[in-house]
Structures are given as structure tokens and as C-alpha cells.
Gaussian input, Z-matrix of N, CA and C with variables (Angstrom, degrees):
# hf/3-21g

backbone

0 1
 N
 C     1     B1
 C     2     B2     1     A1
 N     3     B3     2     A2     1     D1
 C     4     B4     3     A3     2     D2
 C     5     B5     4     A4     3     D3
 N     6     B6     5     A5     4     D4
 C     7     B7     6     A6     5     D5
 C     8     B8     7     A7     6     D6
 N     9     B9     8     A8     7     D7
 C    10    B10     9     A9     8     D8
 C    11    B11    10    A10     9     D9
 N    12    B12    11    A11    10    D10
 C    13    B13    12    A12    11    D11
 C    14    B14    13    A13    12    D12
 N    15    B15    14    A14    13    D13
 C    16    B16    15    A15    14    D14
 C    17    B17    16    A16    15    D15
 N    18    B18    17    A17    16    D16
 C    19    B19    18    A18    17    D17
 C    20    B20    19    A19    18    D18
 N    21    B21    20    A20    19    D19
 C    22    B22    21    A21    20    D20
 C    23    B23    22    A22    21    D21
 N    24    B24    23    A23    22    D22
 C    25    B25    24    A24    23    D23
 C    26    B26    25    A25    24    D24
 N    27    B27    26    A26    25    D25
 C    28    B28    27    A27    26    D26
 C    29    B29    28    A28    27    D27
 N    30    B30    29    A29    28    D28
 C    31    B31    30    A30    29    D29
 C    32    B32    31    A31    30    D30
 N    33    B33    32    A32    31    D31
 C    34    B34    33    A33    32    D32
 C    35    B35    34    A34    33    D33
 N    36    B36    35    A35    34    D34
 C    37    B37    36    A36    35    D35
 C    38    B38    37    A37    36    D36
 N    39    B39    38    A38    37    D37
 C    40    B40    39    A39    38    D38
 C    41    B41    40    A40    39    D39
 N    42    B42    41    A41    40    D40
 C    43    B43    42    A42    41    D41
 C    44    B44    43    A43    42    D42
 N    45    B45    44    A44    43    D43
 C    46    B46    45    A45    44    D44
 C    47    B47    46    A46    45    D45
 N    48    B48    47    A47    46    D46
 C    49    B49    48    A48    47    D47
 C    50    B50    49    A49    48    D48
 N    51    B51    50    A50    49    D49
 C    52    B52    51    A51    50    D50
 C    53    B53    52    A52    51    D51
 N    54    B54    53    A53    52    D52
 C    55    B55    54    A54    53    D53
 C    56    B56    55    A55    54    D54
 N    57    B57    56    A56    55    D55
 C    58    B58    57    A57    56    D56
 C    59    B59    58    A58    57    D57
 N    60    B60    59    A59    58    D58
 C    61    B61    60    A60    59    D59
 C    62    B62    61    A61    60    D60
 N    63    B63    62    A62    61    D61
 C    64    B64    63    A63    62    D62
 C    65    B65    64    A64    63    D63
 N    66    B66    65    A65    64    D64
 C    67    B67    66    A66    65    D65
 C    68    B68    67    A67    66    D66
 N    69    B69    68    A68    67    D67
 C    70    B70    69    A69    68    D68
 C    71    B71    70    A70    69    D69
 N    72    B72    71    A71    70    D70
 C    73    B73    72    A72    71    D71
 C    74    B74    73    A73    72    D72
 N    75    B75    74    A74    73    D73
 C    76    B76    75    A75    74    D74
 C    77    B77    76    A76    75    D75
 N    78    B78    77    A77    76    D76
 C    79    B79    78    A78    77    D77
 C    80    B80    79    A79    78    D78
 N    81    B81    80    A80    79    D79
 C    82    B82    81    A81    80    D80
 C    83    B83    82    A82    81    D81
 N    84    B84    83    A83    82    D82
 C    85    B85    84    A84    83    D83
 C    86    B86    85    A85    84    D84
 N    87    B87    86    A86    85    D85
 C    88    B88    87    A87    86    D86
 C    89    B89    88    A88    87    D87
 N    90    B90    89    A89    88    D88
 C    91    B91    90    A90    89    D89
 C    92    B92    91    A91    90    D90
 N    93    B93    92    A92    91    D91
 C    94    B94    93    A93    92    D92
 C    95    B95    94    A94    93    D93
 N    96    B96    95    A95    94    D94
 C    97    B97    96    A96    95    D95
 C    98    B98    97    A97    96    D96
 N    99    B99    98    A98    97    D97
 C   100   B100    99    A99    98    D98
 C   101   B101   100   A100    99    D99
 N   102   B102   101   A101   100   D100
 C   103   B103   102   A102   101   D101
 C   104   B104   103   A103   102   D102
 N   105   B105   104   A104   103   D103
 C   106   B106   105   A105   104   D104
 C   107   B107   106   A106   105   D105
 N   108   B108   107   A107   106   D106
 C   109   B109   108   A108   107   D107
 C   110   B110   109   A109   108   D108
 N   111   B111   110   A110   109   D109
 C   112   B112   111   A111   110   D110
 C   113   B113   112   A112   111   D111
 N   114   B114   113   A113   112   D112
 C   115   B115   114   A114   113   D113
 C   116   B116   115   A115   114   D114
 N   117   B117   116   A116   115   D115
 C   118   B118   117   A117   116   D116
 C   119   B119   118   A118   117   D117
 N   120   B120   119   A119   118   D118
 C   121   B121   120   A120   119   D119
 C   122   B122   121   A121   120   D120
 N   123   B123   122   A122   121   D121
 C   124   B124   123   A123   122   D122
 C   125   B125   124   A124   123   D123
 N   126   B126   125   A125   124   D124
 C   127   B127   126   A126   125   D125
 C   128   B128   127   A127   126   D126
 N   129   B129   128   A128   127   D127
 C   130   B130   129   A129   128   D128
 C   131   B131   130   A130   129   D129
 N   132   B132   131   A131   130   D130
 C   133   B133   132   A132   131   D131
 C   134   B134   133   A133   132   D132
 N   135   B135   134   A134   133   D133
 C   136   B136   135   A135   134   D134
 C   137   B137   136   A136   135   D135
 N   138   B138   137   A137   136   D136
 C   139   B139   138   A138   137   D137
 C   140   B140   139   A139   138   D138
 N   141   B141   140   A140   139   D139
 C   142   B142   141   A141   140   D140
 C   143   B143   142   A142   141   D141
 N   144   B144   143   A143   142   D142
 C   145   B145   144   A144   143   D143
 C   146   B146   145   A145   144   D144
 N   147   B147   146   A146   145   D145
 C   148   B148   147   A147   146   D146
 C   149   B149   148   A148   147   D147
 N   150   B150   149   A149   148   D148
 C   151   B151   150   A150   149   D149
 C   152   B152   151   A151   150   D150
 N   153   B153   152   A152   151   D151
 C   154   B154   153   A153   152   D152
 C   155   B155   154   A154   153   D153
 N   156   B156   155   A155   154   D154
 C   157   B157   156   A156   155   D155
 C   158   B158   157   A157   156   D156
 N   159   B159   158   A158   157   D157
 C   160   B160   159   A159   158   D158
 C   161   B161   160   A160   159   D159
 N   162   B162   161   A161   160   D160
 C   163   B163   162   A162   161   D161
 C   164   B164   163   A163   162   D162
 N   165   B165   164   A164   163   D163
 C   166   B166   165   A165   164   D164
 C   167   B167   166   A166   165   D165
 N   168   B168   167   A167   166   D166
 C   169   B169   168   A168   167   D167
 C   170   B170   169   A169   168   D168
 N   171   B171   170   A170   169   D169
 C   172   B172   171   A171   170   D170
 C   173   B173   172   A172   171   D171
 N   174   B174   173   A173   172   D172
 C   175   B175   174   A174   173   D173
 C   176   B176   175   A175   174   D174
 N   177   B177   176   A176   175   D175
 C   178   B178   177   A177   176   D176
 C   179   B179   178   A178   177   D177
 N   180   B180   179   A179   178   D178
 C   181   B181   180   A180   179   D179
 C   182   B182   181   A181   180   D180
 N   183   B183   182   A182   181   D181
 C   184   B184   183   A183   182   D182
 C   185   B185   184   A184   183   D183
 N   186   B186   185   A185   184   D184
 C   187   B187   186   A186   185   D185
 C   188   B188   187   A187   186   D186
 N   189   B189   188   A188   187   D187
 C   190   B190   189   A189   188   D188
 C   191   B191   190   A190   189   D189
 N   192   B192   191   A191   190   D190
 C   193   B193   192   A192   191   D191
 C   194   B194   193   A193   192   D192
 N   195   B195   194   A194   193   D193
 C   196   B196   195   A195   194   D194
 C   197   B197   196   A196   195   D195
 N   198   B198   197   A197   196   D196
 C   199   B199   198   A198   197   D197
 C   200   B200   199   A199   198   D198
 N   201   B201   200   A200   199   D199
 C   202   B202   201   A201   200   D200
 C   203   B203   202   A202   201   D201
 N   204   B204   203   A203   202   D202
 C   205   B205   204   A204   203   D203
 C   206   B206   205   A205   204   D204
 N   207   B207   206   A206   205   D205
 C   208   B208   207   A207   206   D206
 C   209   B209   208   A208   207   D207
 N   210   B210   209   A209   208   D208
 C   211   B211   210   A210   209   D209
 C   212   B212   211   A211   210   D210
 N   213   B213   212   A212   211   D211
 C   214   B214   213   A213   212   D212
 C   215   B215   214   A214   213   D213
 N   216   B216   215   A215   214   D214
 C   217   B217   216   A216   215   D215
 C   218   B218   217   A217   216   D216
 N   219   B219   218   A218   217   D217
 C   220   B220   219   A219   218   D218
 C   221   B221   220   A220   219   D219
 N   222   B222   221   A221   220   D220
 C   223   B223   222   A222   221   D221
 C   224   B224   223   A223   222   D222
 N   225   B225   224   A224   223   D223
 C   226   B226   225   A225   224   D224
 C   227   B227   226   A226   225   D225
 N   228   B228   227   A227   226   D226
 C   229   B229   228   A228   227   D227
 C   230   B230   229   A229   228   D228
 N   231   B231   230   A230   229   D229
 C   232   B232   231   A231   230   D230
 C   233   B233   232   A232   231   D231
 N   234   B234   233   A233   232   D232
 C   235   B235   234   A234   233   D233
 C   236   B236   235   A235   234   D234
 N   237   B237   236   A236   235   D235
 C   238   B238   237   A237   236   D236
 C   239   B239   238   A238   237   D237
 N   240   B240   239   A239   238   D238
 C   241   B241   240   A240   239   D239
 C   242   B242   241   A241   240   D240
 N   243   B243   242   A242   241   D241
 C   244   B244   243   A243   242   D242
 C   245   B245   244   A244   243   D243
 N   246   B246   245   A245   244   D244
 C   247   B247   246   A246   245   D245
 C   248   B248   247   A247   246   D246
 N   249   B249   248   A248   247   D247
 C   250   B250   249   A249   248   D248
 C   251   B251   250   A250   249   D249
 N   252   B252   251   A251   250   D250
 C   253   B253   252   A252   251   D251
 C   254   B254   253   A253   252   D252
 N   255   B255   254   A254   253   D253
 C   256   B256   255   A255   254   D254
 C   257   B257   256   A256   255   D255
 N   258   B258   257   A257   256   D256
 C   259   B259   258   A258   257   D257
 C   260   B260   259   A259   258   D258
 N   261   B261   260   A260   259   D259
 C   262   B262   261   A261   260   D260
 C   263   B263   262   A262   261   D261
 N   264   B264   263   A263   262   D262
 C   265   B265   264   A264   263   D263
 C   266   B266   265   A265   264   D264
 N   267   B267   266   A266   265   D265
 C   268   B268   267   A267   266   D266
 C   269   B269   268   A268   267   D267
 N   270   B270   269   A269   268   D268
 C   271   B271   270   A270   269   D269
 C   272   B272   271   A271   270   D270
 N   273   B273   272   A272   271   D271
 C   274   B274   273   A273   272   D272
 C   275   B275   274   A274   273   D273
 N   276   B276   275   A275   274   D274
 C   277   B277   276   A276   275   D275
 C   278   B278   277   A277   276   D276
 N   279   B279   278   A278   277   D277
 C   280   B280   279   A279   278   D278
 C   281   B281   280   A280   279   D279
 N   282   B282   281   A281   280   D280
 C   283   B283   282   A282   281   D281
 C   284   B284   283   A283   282   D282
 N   285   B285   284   A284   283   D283
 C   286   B286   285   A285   284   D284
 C   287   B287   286   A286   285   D285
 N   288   B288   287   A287   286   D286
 C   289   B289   288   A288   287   D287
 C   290   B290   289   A289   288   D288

   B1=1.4467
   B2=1.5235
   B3=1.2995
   B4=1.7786
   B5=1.8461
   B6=1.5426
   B7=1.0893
   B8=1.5526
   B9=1.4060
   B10=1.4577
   B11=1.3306
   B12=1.5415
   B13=1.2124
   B14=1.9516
   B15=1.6365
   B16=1.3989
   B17=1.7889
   B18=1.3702
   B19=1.4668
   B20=1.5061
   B21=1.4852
   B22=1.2947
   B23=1.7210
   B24=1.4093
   B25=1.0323
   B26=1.9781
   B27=1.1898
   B28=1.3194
   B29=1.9287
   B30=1.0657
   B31=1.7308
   B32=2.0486
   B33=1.0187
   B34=1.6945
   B35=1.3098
   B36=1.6147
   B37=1.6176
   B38=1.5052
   B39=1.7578
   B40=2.2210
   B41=1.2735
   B42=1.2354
   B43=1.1836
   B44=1.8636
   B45=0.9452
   B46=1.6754
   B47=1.5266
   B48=0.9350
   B49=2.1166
   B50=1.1647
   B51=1.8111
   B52=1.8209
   B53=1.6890
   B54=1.5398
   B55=1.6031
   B56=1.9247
   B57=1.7598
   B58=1.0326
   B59=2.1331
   B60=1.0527
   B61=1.3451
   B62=1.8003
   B63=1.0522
   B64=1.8165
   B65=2.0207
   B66=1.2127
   B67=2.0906
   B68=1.0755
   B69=1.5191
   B70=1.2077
   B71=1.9525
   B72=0.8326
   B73=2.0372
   B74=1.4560
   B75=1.0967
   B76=1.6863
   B77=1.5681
   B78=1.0491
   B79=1.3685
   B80=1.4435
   B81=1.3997
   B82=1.3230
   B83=1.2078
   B84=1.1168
   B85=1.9930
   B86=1.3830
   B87=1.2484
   B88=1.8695
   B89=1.6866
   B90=1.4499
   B91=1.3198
   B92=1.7443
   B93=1.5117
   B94=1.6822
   B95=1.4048
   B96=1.1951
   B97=1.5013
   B98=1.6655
   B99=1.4948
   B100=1.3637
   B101=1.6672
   B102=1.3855
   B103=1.6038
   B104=1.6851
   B105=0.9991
   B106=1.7654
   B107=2.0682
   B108=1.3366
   B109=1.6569
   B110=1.7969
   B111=1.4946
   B112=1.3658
   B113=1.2762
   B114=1.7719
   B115=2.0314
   B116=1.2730
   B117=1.5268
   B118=1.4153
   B119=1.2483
   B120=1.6131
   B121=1.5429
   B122=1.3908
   B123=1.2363
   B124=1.3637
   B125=1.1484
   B126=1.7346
   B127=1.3933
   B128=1.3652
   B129=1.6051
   B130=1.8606
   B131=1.3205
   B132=1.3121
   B133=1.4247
   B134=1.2347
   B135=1.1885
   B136=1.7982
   B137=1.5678
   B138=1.5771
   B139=1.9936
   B140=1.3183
   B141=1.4939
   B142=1.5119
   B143=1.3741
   B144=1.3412
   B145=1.3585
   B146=1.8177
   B147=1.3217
   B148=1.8614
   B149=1.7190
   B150=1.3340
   B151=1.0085
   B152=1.9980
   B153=0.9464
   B154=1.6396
   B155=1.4889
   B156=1.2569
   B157=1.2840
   B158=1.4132
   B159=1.4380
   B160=1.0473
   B161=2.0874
   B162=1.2209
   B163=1.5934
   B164=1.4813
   B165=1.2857
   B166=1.7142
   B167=1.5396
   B168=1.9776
   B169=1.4722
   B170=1.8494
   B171=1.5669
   B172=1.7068
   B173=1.6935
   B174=1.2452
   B175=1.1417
   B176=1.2578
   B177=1.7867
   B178=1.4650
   B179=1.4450
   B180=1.3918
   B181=1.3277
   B182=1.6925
   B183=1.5219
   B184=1.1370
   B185=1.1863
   B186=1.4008
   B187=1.7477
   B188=1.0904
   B189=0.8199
   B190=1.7394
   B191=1.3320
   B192=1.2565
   B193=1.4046
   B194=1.8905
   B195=1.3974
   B196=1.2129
   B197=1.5750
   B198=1.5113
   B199=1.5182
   B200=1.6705
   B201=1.9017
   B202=1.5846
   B203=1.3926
   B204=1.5637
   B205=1.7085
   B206=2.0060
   B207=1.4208
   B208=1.1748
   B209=1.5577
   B210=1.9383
   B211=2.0733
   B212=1.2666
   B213=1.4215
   B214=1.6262
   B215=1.3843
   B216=1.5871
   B217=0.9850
   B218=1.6443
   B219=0.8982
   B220=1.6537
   B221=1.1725
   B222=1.0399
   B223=1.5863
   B224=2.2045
   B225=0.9708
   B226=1.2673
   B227=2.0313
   B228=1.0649
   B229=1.4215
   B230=1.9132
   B231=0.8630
   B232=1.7183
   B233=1.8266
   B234=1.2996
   B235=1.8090
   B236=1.2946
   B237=1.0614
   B238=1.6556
   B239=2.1963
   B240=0.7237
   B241=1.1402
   B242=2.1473
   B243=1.3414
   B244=1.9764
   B245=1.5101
   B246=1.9918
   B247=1.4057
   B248=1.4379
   B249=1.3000
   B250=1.6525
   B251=1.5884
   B252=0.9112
   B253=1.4477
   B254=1.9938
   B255=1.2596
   B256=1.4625
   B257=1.5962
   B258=1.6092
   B259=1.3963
   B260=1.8678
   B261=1.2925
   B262=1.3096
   B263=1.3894
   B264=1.1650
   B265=1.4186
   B266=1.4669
   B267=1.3851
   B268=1.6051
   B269=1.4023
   B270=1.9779
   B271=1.5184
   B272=1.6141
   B273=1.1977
   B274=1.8608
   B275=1.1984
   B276=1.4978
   B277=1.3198
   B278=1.6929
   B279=1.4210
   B280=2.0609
   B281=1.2004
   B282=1.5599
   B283=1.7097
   B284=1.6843
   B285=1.7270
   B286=1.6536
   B287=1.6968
   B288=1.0640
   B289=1.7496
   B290=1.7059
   A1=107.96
   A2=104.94
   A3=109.06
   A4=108.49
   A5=105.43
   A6=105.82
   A7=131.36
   A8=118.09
   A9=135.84
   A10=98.25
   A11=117.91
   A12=127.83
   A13=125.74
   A14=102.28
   A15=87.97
   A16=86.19
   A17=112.15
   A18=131.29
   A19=100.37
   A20=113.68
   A21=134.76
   A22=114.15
   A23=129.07
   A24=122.51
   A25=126.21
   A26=81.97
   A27=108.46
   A28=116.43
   A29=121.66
   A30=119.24
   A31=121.21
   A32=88.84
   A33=90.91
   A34=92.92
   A35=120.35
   A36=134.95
   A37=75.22
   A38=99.94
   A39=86.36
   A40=110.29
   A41=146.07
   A42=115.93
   A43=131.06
   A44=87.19
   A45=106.49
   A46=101.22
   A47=105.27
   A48=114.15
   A49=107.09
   A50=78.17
   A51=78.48
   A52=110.80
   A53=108.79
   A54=97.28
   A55=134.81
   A56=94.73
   A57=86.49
   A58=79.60
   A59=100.27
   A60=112.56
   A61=110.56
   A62=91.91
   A63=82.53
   A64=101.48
   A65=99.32
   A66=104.64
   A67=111.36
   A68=122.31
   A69=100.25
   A70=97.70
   A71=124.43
   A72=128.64
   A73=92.74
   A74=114.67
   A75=138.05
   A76=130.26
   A77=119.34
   A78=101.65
   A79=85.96
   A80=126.58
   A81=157.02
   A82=114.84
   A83=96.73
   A84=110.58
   A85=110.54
   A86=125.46
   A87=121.07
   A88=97.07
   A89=118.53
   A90=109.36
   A91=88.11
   A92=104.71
   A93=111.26
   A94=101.79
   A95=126.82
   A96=146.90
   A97=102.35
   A98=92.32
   A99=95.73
   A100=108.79
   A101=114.18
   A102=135.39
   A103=117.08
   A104=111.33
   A105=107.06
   A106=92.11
   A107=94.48
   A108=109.78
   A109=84.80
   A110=99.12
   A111=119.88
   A112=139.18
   A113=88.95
   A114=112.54
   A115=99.51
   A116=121.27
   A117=123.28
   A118=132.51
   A119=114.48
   A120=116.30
   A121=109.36
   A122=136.23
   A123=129.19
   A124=102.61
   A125=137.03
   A126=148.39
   A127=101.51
   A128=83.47
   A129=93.04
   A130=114.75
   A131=124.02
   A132=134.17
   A133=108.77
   A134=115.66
   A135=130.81
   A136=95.36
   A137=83.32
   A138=101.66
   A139=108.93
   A140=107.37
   A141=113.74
   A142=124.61
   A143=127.09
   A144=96.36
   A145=126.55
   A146=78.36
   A147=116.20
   A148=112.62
   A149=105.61
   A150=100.18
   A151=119.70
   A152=111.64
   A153=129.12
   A154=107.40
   A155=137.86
   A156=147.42
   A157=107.50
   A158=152.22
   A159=157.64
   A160=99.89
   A161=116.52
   A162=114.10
   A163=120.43
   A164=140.93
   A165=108.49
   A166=97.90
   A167=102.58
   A168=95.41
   A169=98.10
   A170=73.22
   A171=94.03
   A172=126.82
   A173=121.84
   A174=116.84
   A175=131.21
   A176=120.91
   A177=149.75
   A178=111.80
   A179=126.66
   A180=125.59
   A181=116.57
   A182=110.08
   A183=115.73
   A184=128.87
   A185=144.94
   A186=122.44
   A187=122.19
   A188=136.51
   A189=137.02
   A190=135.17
   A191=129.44
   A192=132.18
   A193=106.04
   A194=130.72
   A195=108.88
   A196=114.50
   A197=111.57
   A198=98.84
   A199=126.71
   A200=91.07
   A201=104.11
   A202=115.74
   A203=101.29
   A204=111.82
   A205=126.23
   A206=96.62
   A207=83.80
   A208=147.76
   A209=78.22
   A210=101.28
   A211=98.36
   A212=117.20
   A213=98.80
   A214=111.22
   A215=135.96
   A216=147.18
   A217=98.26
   A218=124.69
   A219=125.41
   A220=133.78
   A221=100.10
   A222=108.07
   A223=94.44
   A224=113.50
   A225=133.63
   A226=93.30
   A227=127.31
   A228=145.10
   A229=98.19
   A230=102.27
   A231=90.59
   A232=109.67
   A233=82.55
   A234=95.72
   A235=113.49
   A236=161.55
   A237=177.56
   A238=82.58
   A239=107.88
   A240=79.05
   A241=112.34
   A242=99.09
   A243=110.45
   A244=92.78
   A245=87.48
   A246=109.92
   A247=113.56
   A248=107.95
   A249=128.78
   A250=90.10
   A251=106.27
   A252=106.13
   A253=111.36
   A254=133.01
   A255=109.88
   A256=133.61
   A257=99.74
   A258=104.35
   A259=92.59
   A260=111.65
   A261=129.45
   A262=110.70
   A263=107.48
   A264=120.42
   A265=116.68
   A266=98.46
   A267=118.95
   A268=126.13
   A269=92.18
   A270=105.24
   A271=125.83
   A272=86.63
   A273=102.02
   A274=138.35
   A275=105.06
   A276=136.97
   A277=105.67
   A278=92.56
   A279=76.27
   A280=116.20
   A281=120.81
   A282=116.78
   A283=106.63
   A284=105.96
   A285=76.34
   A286=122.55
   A287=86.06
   A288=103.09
   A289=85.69
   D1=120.10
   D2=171.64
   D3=-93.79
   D4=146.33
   D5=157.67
   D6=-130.44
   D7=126.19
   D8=-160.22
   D9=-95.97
   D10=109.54
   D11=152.57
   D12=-63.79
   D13=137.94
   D14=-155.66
   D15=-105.05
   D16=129.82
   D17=-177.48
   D18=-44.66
   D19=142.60
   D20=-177.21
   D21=-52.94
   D22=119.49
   D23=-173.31
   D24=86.10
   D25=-25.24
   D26=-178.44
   D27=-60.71
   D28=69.72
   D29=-175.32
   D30=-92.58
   D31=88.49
   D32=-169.07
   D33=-86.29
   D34=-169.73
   D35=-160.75
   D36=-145.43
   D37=79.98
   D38=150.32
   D39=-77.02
   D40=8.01
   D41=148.08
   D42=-63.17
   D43=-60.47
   D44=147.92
   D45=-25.21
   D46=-97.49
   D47=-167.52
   D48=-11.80
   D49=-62.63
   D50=-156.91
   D51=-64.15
   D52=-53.11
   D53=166.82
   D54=-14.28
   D55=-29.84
   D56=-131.01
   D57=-105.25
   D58=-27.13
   D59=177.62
   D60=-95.99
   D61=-24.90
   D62=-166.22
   D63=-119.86
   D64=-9.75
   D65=-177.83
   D66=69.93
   D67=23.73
   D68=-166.49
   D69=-120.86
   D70=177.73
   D71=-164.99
   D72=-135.68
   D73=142.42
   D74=166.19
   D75=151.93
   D76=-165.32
   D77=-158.62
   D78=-126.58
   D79=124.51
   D80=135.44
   D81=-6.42
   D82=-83.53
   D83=179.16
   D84=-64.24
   D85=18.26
   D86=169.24
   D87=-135.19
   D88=-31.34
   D89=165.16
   D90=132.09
   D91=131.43
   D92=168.76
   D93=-114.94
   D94=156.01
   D95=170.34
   D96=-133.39
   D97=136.23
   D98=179.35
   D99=177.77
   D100=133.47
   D101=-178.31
   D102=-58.83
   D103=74.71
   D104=-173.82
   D105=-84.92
   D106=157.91
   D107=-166.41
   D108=-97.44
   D109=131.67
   D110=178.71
   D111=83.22
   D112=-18.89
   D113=171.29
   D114=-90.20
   D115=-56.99
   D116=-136.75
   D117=116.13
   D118=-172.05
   D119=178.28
   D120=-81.17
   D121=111.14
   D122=-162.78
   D123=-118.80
   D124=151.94
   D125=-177.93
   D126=-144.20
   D127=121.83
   D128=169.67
   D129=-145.39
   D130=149.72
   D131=168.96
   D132=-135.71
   D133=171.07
   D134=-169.90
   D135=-129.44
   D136=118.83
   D137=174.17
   D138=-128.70
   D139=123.68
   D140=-159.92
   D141=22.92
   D142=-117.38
   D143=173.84
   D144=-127.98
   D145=80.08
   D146=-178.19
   D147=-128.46
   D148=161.87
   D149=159.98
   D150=-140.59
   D151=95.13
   D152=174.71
   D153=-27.61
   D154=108.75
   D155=177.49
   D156=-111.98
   D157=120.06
   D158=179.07
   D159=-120.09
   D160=130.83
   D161=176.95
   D162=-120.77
   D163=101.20
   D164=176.45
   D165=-109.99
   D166=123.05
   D167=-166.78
   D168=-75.73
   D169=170.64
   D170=166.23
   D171=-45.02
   D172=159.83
   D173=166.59
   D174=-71.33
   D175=-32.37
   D176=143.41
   D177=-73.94
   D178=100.04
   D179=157.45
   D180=-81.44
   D181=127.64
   D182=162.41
   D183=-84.16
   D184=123.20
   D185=161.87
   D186=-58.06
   D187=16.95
   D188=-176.75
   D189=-32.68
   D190=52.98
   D191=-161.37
   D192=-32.37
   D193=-23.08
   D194=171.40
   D195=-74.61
   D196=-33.83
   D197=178.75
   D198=-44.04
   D199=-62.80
   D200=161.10
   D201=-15.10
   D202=-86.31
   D203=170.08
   D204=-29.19
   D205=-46.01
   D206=173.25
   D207=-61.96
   D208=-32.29
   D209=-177.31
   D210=-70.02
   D211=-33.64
   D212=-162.74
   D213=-93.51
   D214=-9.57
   D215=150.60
   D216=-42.56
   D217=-78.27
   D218=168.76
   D219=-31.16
   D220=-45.46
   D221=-172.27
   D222=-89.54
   D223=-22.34
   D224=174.01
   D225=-64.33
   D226=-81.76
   D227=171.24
   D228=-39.40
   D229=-34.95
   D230=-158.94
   D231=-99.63
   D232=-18.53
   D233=172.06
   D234=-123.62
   D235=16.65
   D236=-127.86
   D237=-4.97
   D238=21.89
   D239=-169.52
   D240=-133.82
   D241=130.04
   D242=-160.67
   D243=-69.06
   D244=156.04
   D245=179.11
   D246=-29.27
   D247=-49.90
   D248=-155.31
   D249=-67.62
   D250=-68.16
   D251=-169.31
   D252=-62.11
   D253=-62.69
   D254=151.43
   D255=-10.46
   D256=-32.13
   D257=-163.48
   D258=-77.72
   D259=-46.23
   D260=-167.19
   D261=-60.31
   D262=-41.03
   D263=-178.16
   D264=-61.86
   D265=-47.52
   D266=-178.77
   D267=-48.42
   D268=-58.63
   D269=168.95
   D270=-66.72
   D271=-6.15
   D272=171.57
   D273=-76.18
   D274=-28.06
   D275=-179.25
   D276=-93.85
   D277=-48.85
   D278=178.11
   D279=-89.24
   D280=-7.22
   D281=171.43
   D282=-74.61
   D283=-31.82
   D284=166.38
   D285=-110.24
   D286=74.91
   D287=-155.99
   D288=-118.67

């Protein structure tokens, strides 16, 4: 399970997002599950101000540079905040881990 901190000030509608990237409807803050093509079965909820990503990939992985593109477009929208910077954040958290 990854968790995506959502940038300061920053208030998106994952309900919205995900609708809008993945088709799928539910409520965030109790937890959505849902089959995206090329990720997997993915589970997420929003805890204070994070967002809980759980993934189990597919059995067929594609490389698909649009999939790529798509998650992080999302996750870009849902956290105000770029790959690059997630990345930074990340290694930040487990170096002082």
C-alpha cells in the first residue's frame, strides 16, 4: 500500500478524477475498488489529507507508455503535486524512516 500526500492547500474532487480517468463512481472517503486496464485491481481511500493507494497488478503486464501517462496525470490532478516531486517526497519519508 502506497501513500500519496495531497499538497498543501491543494482540494481536488477524487471523486471526480477518478470518474473521470478511470469511469468508475464511489466514494473516496469510505474506499473505491476498481479494475483500471494495464494497472490492475486498485483500492483507494482518502485519509485526512492523504490518499491510500493499494495495486494488485494484472496477470499480463503491458508497457504502455499511455497507461503510465495516464496514472500520473491523476495522481498529478489528485495531489497538485509532479512525478518528480512524489519521487522526492517518497525518498524522504523512508530515508528518515
Amino acid at each position: 500500500m502506497r501513500k500519496y500526500s495531497i499538497k498543501r492547500g491543494h482540494k481536488p474532487d477524487l471523486n471526480a478524477l477518478i470518474k473521470k480517468y478511470f469511469g468508475v463512481e464511489g466514494n473516496v472517503e469510505e474506499g473505491v475498488e476498481f479494475e483500471a486496464e494495464g494497472i490492475g485491481k486498485v483500492y483507494m481511500k482518502k485519509e485526512g489529507n492523504a490518499i491510500l493507494v493499494d495495486i494488485i497488478p494484472p496477470e499480463k503486464v503491458t508497457g504502455d507508455y499511455a497507461v503510465l501517462k495516464k496514472w500520473n496525470d491523476f495522481l498529478f490532478e489528485a495531489t497538485g503535486r509532479t512525478a518528480k516531486e512524489r519521487k522526492k517526497l517518497m525518498e524522504k519519508e523512508t530515508m528518515g524512516k
